[in-house]
PLY file of the C-alpha trace (Angstrom):
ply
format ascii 1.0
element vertex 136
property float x
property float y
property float z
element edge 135
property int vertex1
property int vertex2
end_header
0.00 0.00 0.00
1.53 3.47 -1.00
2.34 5.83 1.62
1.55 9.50 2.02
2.26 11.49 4.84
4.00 14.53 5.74
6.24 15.59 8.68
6.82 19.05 10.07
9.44 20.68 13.17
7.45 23.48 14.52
9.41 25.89 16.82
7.75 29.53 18.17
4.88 28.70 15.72
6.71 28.49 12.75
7.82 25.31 10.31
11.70 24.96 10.72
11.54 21.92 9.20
9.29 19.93 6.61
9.16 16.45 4.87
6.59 15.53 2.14
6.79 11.82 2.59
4.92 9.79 -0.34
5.35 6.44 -2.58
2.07 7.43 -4.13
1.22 9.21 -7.44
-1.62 10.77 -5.95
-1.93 14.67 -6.63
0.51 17.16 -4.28
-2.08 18.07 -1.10
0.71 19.87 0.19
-1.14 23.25 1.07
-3.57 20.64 3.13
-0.98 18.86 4.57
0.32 22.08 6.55
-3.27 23.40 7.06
-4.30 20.23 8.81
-1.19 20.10 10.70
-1.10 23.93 11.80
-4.60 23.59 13.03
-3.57 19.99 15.02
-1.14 22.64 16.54
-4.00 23.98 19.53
-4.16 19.99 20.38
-0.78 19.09 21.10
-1.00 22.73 22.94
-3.47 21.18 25.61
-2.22 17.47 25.48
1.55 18.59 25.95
0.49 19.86 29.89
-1.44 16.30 30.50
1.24 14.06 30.39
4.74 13.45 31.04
5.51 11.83 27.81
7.19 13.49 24.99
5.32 11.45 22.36
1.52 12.26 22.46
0.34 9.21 20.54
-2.21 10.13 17.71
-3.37 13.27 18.93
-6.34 14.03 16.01
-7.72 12.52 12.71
-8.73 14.22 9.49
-10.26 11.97 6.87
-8.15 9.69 6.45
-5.09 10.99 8.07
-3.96 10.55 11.23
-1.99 12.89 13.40
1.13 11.85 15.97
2.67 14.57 18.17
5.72 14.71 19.62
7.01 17.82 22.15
10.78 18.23 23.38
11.33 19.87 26.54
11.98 23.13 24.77
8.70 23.03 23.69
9.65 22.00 19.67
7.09 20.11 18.33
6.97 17.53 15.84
4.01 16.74 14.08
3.26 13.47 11.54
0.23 13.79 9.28
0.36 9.98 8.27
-2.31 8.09 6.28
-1.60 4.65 6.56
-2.86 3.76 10.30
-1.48 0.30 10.08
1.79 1.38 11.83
1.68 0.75 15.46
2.48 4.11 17.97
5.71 2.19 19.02
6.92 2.69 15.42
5.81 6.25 15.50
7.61 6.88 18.50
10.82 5.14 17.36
11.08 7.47 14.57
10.15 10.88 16.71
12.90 9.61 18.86
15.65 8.71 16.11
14.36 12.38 14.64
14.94 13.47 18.06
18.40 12.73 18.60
19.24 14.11 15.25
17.71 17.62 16.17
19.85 17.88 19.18
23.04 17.41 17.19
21.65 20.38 14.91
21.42 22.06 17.74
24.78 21.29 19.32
26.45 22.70 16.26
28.01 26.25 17.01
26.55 27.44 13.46
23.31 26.56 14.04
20.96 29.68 15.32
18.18 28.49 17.72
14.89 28.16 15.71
16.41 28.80 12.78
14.66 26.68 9.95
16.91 23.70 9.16
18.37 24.27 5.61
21.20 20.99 6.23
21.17 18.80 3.58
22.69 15.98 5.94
19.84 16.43 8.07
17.48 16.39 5.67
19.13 12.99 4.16
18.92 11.18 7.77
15.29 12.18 7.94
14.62 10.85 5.03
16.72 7.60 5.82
13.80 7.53 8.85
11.18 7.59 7.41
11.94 5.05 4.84
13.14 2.54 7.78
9.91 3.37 10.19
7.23 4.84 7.84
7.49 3.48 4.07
0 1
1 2
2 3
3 4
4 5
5 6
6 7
7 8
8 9
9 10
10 11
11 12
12 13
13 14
14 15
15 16
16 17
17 18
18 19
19 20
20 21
21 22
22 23
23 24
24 25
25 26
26 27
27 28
28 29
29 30
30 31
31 32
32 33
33 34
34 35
35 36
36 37
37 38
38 39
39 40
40 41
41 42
42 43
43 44
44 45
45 46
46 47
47 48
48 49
49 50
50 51
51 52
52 53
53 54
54 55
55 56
56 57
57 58
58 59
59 60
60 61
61 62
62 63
63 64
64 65
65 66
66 67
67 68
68 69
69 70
70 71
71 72
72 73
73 74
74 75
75 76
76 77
77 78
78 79
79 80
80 81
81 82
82 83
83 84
84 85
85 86
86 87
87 88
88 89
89 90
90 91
91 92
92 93
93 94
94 95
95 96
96 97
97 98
98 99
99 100
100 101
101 102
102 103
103 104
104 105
105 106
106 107
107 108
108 109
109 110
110 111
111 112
112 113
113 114
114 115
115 116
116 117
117 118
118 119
119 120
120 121
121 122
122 123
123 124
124 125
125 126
126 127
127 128
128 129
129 130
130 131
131 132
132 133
133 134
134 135
């Protein structure tokens, strides 16, 4: 089954990072994508302060998307607008966390300004490396 799903770093309300994440032909619903996930946003706002966890599980569903939050203690959030629900949360979680790790060694790097969106292309490549081990 083709997969289509999209994941976003959101720091101070804006998108530092995004990934359009798809084996399908289907039509770009980028524009959606970040609409949906921008308005999921007010969710992991009030979930964040209920729990101790940094992964929030699947936090909302629109159509037939599902949405998985993830906060840091700096209060980053990542958000995964995933269509395929066949993937269990432990999955999910595995890749917030490998995504995690990676986002603290951006961070770590002297050149990197805090909040900054993330524009390296060895990043980006790791991500991607993710996503096809936990999500495709």
């Amino acid at each position: 089954m083709p997969t289509n799903a999209y994941f976003v770093i959101v720091a101070k309300d804006c998108p530092i990072y995004e990934l359009e994440i798809s084996t399908s032909k289907r039509t770009d619903q980028s524009q959606l994508k970040q609409f949906v996930l921008h308005a999921s946003l007010d969710v992991v706002e009030e979930l964040q302060w209920t729990t101790n966890n940094l992964f929030l599980k699947s936090i909302d569903k629109f159509n037939e998307f599902n949405i998985y939050g993830f906060v840091t203690a700096g209060n980053v959030r990542f958000l995964l607008l995933f269509e395929n629900d066949k993937k269990n949360d432990d999955t999910i979680k595995n890749f917030f966390s490998d995504v995690f790790e990676l986002y603290i060694k951006i961070q770590m790097n002297p050149f990197y300004e805090l909040y900054s969106p993330i524009t390296s292309q060895d990043f980006d490549n790791r991500v991607k490396q993710l996503a096809n081990k936990y999500i495709t």
